[in-house]
C-alpha positions in Angstrom: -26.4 10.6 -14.7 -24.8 11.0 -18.0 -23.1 13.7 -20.0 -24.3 14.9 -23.2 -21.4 14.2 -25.8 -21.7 17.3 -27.7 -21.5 19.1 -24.4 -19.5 18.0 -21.7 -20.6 20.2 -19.2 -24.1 19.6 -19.2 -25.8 16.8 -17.0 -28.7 14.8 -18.3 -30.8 11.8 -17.2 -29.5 8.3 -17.5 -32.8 7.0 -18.0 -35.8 8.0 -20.3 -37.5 10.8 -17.6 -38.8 10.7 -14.1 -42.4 9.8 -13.3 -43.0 11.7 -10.0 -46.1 9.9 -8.8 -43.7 7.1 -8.3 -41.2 8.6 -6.4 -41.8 9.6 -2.7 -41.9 13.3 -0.8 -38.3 11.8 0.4 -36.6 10.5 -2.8 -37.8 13.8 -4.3 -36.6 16.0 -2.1 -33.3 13.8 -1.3 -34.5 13.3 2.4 -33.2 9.9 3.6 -30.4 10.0 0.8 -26.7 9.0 1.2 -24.8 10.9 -1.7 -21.1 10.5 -2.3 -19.1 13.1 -1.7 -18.5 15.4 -4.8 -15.1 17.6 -4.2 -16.7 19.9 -7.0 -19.7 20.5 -4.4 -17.1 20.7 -1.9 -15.4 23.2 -3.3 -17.9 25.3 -4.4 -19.2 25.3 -0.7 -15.5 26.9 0.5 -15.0 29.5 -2.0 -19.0 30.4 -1.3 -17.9 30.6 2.8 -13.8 31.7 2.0 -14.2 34.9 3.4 -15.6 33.2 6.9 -13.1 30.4 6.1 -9.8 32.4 6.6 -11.6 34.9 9.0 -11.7 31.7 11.3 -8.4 30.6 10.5 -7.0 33.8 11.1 -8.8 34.2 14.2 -7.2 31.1 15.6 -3.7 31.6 14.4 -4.1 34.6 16.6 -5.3 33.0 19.6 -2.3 30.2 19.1 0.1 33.3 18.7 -1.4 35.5 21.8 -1.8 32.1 24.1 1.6 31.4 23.2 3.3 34.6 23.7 1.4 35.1 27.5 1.9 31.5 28.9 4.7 30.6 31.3 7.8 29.1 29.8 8.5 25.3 31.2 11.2 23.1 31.5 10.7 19.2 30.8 14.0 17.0 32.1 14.0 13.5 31.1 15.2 10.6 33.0 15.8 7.0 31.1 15.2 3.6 33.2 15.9 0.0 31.8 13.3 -2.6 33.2 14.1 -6.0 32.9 11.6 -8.9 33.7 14.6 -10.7 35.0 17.1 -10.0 38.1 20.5 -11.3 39.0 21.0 -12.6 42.4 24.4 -11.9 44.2 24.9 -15.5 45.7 23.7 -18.7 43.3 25.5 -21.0 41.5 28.5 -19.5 39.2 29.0 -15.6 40.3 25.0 -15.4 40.2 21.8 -17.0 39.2 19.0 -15.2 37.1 15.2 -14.9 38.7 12.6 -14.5 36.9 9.9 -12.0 37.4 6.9 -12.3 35.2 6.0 -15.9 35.4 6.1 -16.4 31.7 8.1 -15.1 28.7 5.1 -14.0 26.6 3.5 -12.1 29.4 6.7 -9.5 29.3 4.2 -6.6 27.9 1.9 -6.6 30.8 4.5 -6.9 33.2 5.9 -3.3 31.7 3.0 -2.1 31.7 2.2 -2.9 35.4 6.0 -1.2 36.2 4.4 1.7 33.9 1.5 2.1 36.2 4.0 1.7 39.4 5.7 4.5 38.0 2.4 6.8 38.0 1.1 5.6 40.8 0.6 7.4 44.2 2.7 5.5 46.6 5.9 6.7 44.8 4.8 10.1 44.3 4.9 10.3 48.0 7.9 9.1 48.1 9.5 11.3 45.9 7.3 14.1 47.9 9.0 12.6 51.2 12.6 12.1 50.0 12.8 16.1 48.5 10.7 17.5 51.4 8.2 18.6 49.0 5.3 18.9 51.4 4.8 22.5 52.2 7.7 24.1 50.2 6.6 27.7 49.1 9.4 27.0 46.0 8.2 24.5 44.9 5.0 25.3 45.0 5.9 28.4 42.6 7.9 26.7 40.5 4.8 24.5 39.7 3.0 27.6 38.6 0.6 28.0 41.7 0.6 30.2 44.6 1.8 28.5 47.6 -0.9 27.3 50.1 -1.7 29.8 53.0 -1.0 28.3 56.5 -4.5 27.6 57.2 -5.0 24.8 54.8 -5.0 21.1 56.6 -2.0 18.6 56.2 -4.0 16.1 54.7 -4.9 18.8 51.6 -1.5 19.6 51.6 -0.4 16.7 50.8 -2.9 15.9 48.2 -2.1 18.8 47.0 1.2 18.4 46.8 1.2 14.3 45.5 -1.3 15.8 42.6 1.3 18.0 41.3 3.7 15.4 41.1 1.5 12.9 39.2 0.2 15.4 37.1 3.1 17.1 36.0 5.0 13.7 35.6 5.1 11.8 32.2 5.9 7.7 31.3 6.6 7.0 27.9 7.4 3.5 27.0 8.1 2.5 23.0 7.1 -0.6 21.7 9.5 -3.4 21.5 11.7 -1.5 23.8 12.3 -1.7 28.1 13.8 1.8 28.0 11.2 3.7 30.1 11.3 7.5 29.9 10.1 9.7 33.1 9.4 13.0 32.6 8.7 16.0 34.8 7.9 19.5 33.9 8.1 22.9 35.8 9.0 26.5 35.2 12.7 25.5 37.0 15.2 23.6 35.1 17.1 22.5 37.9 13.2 21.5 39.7 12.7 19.4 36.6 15.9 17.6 37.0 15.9 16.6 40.2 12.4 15.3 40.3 13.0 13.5 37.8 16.0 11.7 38.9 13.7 11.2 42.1 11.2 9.2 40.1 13.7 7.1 39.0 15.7 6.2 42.4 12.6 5.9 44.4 11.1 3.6 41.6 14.2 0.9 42.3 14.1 1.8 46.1 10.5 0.9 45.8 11.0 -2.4 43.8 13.8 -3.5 46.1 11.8 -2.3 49.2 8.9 -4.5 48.1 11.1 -7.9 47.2 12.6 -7.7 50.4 9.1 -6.9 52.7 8.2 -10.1 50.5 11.2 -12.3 51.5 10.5 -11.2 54.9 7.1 -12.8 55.2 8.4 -15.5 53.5 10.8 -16.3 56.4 8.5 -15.4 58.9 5.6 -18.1 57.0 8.7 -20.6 56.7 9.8 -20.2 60.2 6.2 -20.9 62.0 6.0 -23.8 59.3 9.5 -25.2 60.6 8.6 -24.9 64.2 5.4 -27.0 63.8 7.1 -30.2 61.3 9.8 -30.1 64.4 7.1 -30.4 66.8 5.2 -32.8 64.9 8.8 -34.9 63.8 9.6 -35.2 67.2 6.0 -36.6 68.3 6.0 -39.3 66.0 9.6 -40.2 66.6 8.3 -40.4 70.4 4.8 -42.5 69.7 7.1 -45.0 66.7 9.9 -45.9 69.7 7.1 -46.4 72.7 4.9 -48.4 70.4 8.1 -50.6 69.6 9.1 -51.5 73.0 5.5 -52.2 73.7 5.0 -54.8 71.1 9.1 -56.1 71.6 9.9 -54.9 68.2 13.9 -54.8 67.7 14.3 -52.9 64.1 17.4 -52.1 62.5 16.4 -48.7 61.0 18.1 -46.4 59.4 17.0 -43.6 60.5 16.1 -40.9 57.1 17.2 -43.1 54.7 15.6 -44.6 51.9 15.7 -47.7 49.7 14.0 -48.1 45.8 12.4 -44.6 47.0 10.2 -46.1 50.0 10.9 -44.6 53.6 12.6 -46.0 56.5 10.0 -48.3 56.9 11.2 -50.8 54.9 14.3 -51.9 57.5 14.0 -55.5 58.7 13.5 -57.1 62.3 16.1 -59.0 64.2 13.9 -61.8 63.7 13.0 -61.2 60.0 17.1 -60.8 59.6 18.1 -64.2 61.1 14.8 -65.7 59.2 16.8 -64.8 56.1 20.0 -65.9 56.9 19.0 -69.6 57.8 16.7 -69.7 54.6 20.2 -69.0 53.0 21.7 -71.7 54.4 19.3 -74.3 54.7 19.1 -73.8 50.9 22.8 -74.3 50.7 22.7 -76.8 52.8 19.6 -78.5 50.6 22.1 -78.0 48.2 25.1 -79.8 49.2 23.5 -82.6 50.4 22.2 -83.5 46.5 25.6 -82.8 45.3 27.4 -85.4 47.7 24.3 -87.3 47.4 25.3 -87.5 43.5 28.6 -88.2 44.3 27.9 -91.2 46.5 25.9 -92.7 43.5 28.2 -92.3 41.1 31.1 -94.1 42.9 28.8 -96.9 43.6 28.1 -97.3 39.3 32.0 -97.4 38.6 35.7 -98.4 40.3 36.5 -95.6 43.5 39.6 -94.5 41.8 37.9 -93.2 38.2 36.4 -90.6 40.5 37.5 -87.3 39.6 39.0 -86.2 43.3 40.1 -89.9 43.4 42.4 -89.0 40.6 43.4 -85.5 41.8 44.9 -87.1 45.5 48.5 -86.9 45.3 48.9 -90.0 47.0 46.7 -92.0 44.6 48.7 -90.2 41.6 51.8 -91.5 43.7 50.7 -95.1 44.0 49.5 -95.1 40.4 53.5 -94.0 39.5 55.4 -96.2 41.6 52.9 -98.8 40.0 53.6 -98.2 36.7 57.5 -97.8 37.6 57.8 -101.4 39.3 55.6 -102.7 35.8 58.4 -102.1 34.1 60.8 -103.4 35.5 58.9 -106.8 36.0 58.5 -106.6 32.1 62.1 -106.0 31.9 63.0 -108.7 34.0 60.5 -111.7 32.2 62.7 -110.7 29.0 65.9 -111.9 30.2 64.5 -114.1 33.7 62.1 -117.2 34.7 59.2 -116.7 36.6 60.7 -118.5 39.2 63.8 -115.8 39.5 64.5 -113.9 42.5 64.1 -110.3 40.8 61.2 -111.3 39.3 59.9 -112.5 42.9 60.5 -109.1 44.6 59.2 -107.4 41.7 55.7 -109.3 41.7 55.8 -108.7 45.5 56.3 -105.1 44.9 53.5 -104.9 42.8 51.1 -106.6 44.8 51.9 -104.2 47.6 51.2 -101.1 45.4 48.0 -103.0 44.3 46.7 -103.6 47.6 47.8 -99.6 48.9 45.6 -98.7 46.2 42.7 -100.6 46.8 42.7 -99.1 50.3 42.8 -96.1 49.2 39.8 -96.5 47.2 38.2 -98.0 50.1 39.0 -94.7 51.8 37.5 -92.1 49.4 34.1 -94.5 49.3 34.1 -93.8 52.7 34.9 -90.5 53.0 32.1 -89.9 49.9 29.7 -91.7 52.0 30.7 -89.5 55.4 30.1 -86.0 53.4 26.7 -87.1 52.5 25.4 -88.1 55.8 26.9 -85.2 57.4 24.8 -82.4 54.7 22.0 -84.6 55.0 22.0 -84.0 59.1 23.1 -80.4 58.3 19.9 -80.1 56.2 17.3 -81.1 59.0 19.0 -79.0 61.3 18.4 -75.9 59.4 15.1 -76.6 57.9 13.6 -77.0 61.6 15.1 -73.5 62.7 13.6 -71.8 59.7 10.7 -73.5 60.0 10.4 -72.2 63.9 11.8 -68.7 62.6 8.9 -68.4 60.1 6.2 -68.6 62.6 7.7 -66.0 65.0 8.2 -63.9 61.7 4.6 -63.7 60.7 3.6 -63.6 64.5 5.6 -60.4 64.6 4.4 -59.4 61.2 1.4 -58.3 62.8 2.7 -56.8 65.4 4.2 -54.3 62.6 1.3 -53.2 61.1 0.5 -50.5 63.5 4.6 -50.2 63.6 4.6 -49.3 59.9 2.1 -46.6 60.0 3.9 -44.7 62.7 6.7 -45.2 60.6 5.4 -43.6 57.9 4.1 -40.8 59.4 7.6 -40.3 61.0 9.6 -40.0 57.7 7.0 -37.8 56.6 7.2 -35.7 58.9 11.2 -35.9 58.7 11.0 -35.0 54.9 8.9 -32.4 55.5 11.0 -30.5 58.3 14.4 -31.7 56.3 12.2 -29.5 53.4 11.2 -26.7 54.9 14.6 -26.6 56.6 16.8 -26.1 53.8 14.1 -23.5 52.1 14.6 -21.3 55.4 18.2 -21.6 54.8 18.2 -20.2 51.6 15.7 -17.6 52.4 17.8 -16.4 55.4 20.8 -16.7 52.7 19.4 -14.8 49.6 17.6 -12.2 52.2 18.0 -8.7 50.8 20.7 -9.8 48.0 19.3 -9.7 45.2 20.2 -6.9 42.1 17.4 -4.9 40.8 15.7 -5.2 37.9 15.8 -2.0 37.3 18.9 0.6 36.3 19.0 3.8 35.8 20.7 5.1 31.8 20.8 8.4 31.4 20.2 10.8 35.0 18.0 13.8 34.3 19.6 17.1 33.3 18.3 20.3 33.6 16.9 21.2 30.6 19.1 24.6 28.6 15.7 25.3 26.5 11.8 25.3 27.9 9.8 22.7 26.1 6.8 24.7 26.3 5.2 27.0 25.0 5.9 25.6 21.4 5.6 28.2 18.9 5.2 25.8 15.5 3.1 23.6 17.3 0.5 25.9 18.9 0.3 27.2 16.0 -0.4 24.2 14.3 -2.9 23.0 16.7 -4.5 26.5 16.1 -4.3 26.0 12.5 -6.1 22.4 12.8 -8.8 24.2 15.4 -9.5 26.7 13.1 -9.6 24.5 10.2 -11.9 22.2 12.0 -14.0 25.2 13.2 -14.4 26.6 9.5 -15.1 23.2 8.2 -18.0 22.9 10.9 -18.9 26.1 10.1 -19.0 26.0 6.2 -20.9 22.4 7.0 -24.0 24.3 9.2 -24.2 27.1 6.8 -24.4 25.1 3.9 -26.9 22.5 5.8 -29.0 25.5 6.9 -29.0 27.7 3.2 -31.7 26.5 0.9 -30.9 28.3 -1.6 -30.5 26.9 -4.9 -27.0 28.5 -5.9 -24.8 26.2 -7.8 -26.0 22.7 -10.3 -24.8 20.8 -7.6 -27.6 22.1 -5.3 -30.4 20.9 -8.0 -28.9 17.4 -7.6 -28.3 17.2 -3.4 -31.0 19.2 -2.8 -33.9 18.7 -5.1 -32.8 15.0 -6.5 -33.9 16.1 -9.7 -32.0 15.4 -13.2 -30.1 18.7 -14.4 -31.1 19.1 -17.9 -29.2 22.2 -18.1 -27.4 25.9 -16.9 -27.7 29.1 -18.4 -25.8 32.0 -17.2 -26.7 35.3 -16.7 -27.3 37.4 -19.7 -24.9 40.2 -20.3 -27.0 42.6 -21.8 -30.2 44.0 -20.2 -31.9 42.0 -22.8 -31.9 38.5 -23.3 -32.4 38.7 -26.5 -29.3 40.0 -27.6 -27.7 37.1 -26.3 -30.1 34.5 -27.5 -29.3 36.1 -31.7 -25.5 35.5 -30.6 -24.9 32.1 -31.4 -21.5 32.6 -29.7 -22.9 34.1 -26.4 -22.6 32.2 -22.8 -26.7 31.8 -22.6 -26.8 30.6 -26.6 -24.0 28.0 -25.3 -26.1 27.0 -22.1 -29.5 26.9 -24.3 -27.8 24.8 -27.1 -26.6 22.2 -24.3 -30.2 22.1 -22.7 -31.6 21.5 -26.2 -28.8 18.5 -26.6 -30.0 16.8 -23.1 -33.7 17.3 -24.3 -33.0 15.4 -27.0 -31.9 12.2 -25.2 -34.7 12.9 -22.7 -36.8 10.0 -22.6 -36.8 6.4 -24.0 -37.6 7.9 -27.7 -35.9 10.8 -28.4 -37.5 14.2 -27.8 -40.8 14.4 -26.5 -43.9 16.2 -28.4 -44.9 17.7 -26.1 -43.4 19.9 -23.2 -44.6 22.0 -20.1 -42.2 24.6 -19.0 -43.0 25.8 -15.9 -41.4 27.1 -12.5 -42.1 27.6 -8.9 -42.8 31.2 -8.8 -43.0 34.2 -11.9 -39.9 35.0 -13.7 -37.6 32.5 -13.4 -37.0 32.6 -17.0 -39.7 30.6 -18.5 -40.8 32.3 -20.9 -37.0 33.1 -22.5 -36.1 29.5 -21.8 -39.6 28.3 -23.7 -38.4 30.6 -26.7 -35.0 29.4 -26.3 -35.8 25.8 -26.6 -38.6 26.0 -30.0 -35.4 28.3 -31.5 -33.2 25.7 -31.5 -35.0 22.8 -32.5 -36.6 25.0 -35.3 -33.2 25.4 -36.2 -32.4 21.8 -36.3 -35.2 21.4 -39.0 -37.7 20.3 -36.4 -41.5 21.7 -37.1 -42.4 23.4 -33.4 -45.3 25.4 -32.2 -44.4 27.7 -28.9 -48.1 27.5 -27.0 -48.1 30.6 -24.5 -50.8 29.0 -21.5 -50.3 31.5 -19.3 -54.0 33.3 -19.5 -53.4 35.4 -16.1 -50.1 37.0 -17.3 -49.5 36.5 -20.6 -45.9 37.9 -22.0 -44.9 36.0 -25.2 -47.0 38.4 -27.8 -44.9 41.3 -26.1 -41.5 39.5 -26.7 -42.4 38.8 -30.3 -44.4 42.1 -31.2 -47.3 39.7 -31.9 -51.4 40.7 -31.8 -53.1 38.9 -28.8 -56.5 39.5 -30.1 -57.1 35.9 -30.5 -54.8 33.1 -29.3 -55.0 30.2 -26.9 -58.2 31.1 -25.2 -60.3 32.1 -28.4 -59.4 28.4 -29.5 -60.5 26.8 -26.3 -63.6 28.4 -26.2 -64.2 27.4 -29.9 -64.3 31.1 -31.5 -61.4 30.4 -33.6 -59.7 27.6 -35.2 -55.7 26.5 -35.4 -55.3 28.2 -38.9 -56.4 31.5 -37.3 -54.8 31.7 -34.7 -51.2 30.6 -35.1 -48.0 33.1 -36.1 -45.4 32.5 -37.9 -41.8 34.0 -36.5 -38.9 35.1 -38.2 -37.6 31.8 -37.6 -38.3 29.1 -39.9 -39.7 26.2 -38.9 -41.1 28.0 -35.7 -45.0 29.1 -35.0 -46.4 30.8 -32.5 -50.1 30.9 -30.6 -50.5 33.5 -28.0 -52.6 33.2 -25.0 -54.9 35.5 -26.2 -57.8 37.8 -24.3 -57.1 37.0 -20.8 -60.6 34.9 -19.9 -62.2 35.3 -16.7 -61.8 31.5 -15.2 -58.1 30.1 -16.8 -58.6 27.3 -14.6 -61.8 25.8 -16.5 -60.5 26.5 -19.7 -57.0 24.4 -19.0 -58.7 22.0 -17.5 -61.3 21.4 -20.0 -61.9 18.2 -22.9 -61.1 20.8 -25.8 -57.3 21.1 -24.1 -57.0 17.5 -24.4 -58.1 17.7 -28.1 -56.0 20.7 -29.0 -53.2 19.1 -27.6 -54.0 15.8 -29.4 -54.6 17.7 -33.0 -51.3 20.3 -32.8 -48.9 17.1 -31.8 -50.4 15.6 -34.8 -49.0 18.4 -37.0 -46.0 19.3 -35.4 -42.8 17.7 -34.4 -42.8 19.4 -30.9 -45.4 21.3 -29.2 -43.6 23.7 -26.3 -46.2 25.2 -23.4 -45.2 28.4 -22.0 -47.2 27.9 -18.4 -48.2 29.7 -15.2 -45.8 29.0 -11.8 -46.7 26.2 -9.8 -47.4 28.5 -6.5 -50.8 29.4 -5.8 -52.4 28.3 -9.1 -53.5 25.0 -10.8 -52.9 26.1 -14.7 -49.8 24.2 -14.4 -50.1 21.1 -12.3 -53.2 20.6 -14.9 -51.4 21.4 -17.9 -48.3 18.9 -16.6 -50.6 16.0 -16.4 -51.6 16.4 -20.5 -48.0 16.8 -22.0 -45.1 14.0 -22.3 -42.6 15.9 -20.4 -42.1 19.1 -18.0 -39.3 21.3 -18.0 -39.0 22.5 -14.3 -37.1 26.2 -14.4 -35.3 27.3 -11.2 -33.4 30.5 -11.0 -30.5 30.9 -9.6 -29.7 32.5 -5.9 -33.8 32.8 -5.4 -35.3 29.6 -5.7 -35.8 28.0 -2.3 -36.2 24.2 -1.3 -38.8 25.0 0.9 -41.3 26.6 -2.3 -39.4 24.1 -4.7 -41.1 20.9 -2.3 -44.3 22.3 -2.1 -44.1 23.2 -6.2 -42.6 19.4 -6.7 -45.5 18.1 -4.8 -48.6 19.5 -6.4 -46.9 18.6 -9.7 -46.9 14.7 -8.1 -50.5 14.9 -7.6 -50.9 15.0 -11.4 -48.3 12.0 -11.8 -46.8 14.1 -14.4 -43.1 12.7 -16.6 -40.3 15.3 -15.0 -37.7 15.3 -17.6 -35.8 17.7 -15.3 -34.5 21.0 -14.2 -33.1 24.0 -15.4 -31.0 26.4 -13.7 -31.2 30.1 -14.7 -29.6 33.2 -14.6 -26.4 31.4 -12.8 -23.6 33.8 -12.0 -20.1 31.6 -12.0 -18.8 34.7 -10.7 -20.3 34.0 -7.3 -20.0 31.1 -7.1 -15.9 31.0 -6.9 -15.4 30.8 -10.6 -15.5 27.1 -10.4 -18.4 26.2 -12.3 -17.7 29.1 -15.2 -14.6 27.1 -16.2 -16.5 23.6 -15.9 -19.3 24.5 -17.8 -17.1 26.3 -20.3 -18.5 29.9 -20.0 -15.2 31.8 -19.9 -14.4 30.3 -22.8 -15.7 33.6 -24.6 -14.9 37.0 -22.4 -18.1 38.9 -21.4 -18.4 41.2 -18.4 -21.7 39.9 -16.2 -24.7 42.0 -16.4 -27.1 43.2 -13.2 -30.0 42.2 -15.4 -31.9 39.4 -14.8 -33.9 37.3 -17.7 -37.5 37.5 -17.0 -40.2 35.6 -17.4 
């Protein structure tokens, strides 16, 4: 939809026109449409319904203010706990070790909200019920607002009874991001309030502690019977791994528990297996020793005894090898100044052939002694090869011996590991028993409340203020869903999907006239708009020819088909006002014209145009009558000659304008809309129906006639809140509304 730019207020088609016989019984009549919402529609509906609106409202401030005034007062105390998914054990490592509660760090959220649901749950209510003696207590029982039971009714309902009003009286609020829990508990007694409260929160970490320490007693008591039967089993595989052993003359230094390179005590040698390794030792060593004096024995048979090494390093030797050299000098001493012959020189030569011969025995020796070491590691060597060599088969004889050996071993140090295992956790269990801190800590103790937190007067009364607006907006919804009435533009739209070419108010004075000759009068505004949207009509411009008809008689056709050949006349535009309606004809009386001849002499050829046309006090503007009322309209409408006349006056006028019949129980105008380029559909205001506009709408889509739009007449803005006299500029210009309708 567009707006005309001349007037703003007025509504006209965004395309050329509307063909109905392409349009559907549901995209006429907006059935299966999905509109926006329009806040001027809106509130046009609550100004039409204000009166019912507050009448509502008020009716339910009331209620909030009576309800309010007549209901008990209650107390709500309030009792803060911390909950922490971790708890601090009394003994542990440093003062206290932390445990962990919720398995995992991210799942902290649903372990609060599990403690949440402990909170509500029915198990603590009954505590609480237990530890205040609340079973059967006539005050507290009033104090909860009810009458106490009589003595007749059954424990077991008692204590329902009594568990229900505890859980439904109690309250758990936990924020987000937060482990500060809040219980509350309401009652008509502050001091009640209190001190169930409080109760909540002491039996909620009597409950928590209770429950860790009935789980660390099953723990024990699933330890202990695990202990008992590793002992059992321990000390029968200790029993089968020693008689197994001294059948097969097994002699194993075990340690008994121990480990090495993490295997079990399996891995401990024999007796045998031990002096096996011990001779391989030293039969290598021996092996050994007898190559190196081997060695030895060569190499003083390649060179003199004394350049051996050890030869060298004998004191003696070194001695000889001194007193040697010692006497040498002297002798060289003594051939300076003596003969060979001399007697010093004698002794000294003797001397030295003494040392030489001392020193050729003593090479002898350490030949000797060279060849001694070497036979004796060579014997050495045989002797320990043949004992390892005996040691090695009782070795792998007893090797398998130790198979089945090995496998009781095994099953022996498993078992030992096991019970060592399952010992210490029963140690700890029977240490940490009952120790550990709760989780859970009381902040702030409930105290009795100095002010009751119900009944709230601001917030009944805002919850009645939100009922009653949600009641009136239900209301207004139904009433305006159930009224067909076309009241307000906006109806022609949601109602009829139909393009709004136009609104004319309701005339002031008891004759339209009057109005229509002020060019400054609401109606000559509305008119003057409707002319502007006909103008922009269709593809082209203004149509030649137009059908203005209605549902039913005097909706303002007649006024609004006058209305519109006025105006264009005005504009300079050549028109011809046709009246069509040959069953009750009214344009000659409007105009003070003869109806002798007129629309009905020409279709029955007694007359021709020239004869039968008027001219009006407006220039530009002619006028045929209907004429003498025929006997069958129907025949004459629907005749060749209509097409013809049609055909002839288009040809000589700018616009031809038909003043027709209703729609409702006649076919002059269904006919007629089929032969012009556009119809004008009037609807008046307050009266028109959906229910006759549909079945009008239809019968026009029979004839697949071009709808240019609607018009809606005699509108009051008055009624309709004031809201559409200021948006289609009618109060512009003061006028007091008149009780007189236009007529048709």
């Amino acid at each position: 939809m567009a707006s005309h730019p001349a007037d703003p207020g007025i509504t006209i088609p965004s395309q050329a026109s509307v063909t109905l016989d392409h349009l559907g019984d549901e995209e006429i009549f907006g059935e299966g449409r999905k509109p926006g919402i329009d806040l001027r529609y809106v509130i046009a509906a609550i100004r039409a319904n204000l009166v019912v609106i507050v009448a509502i409202i008020a009716v339910a401030l009331a209620l909030g203010l009576v309800t309010t005034l007549l209901d008990t007062k209650r107390y709500t105390a309030n009792a803060s706990v911390q909950i922490n998914d971790q708890s601090q054990r009394v003994l542990g490592d440093a003062g206290g070790t932390a445990e962990e509660l919720t398995g995992n760090g991210w799942d902290t959220d649903r372990f609060l909200q599990t403690q949440v649901d402990v909170l509500k749950s029915r198990a603590l209510a009954m505590r609480v019920m237990q530890k205040l003696h609340l079973q059967g207590n006539a005050r507290f029982y009033e104090q909860m607002g009810i009458q106490p039971p009589s003595a007749n009714v059954g424990e077991v309902a008692l204590r329902e009874l009594t568990i229900g009003l505890l859980r439904g009286n109690m309250q758990v609020r936990l924020p987000r991001n937060s482990r500060i829990t809040t219980i509350s508990f309401e009652s008509t007694d502050p001091a009640m309030s209190a001190q169930v409260a409080n109760a909540f929160a002491e039996e909620f970490i009597q409950a928590s502690l209770q429950q860790r320490y009935d789980s660390s007693s099953y723990a024990r008591n699933f330890v202990a019977g695990q202990l008992d039967d590793a002992k059992a089993k321990l000390e029968a595989s200790e029993r089968n791994l020693n008689t197994y052993a001294r059948q097969a003359g097994l002699i194993r230094a075990r340690d008994v528990g121990s480990s090495k390179d993490g295997e079990s005590g399996t891995g401990a040698s024999s007796v045998t297996t031990a002096s096996l390794l011990q001779l391989n030792a030293a039969a290598s060593q021996a092996h050994a020793n007898r190559i190196a004096a081997e060695a030895k024995l060569r190499a003083l048979g390649s060179k003199s005894p004394l350049a051996d090494r050890d030869a060298l390093s004998n004191p003696a030797v070194q001695q000889l090898f001194t007193q040697r050299a010692e006497v040498e000098a002297k002798l060289q001493d003594e051939l300076t100044r003596h003969l060979d012959g001399h007697p010093t020189v004698r002794q000294l030569k003797a001397q030295l052939d003494a040392i030489d011969r001392q020193l050729n025995l003593a090479a002898q020796n350490v030949r000797s002694a060279a060849r001694a070491e070497y036979e004796a590691a060579v014997t050495t060597e045989r002797q320990l090869q043949a004992q390892v060599n005996a040691l090695k088969s009782d070795t792998l004889a007893e090797q398998d011996r130790s198979v089945q050996y090995n496998l009781l071993a095994r099953e022996a140090d498993t078992n030992r590991a096991l019970y060592d295992g399952l010992l210490q956790r029963y140690k700890e269990l029977n240490a940490t028993a009952g120790i550990s801190a709760s989780n859970i800590a009381i902040i702030d103790r409930a105290e009795p409340p100095s002010a009751p937190s119900s009944p709230n007067l601001m917030k009944n009364l805002a919850i009645a203020l939100l009922a009653g607006l949600g009641l009136a907006a239900i209301t207004t919804f139904l009433r305006n869903q159930f009224d067909d009435t076309v009241r307000v533009p906006e109806d022609v739209e949601h109602k009829l999907e139909l393009p709004l070419l136009g609104v004319i108010p309701r005339a002031r004075e008891a004759d339209p006239d009057v109005e229509l000759a002020d060019p400054k009068s609401p109606v000559s505004e509305g008119y003057n708009s409707l002319r502007g949207s006909l103008l922009y009509s269709t593809s082209h411009g203004l149509p030649k020819s137009m059908l203005v008809t209605s549902s039913q008689p005097s909706e303002g056709k007649t006024t609004t088909s006058f209305a519109i050949a006025q105006g264009l006349a005005r504009m300079g535009r050549s028109v011809l006002l046709i009246d069509v309606d040959l069953r009750r004809p009214s344009l000659h009386r409007r105009l003070s014209l003869d109806n002798e001849k007129g629309m009905s002499t020409l279709l029955t050829l007694q007359d021709n145009i020239e004869h039968v046309v008027h001219k009006s006090a407006q220039d530009g503007l002619d006028v045929i009558t209907s004429g003498p009322i025929p006997p069958s309209p129907t025949e004459l409408i629907a005749s060749t000659r209509m097409e013809e006349l049609i055909e002839e006056l288009t040809a000589r006028y700018d616009v031809v304008i038909f003043d027709s019949p209703p729609i409702l129980g006649l076919a002059d105008a269904p006919l007629m809309s089929a032969l012009v380029d556009g119809v004008v559909f009037i609807i008046e205001s307050e009266r028109a129906r959906r229910g006759s506009l549909k079945a009008s709408l239809r019968r026009l889509r029979t004839m697949r006639p071009m709808l240019l739009g609607a018009v809606l007449t005699m509108f009051d803005p008055s009624k309709a809140g004031h809201r559409y006299s200021e948006y289609y500029g009618y109060e512009y210009y003061t006028y007091t509304p008149s009780s007189e309708k236009l007529k048709g």
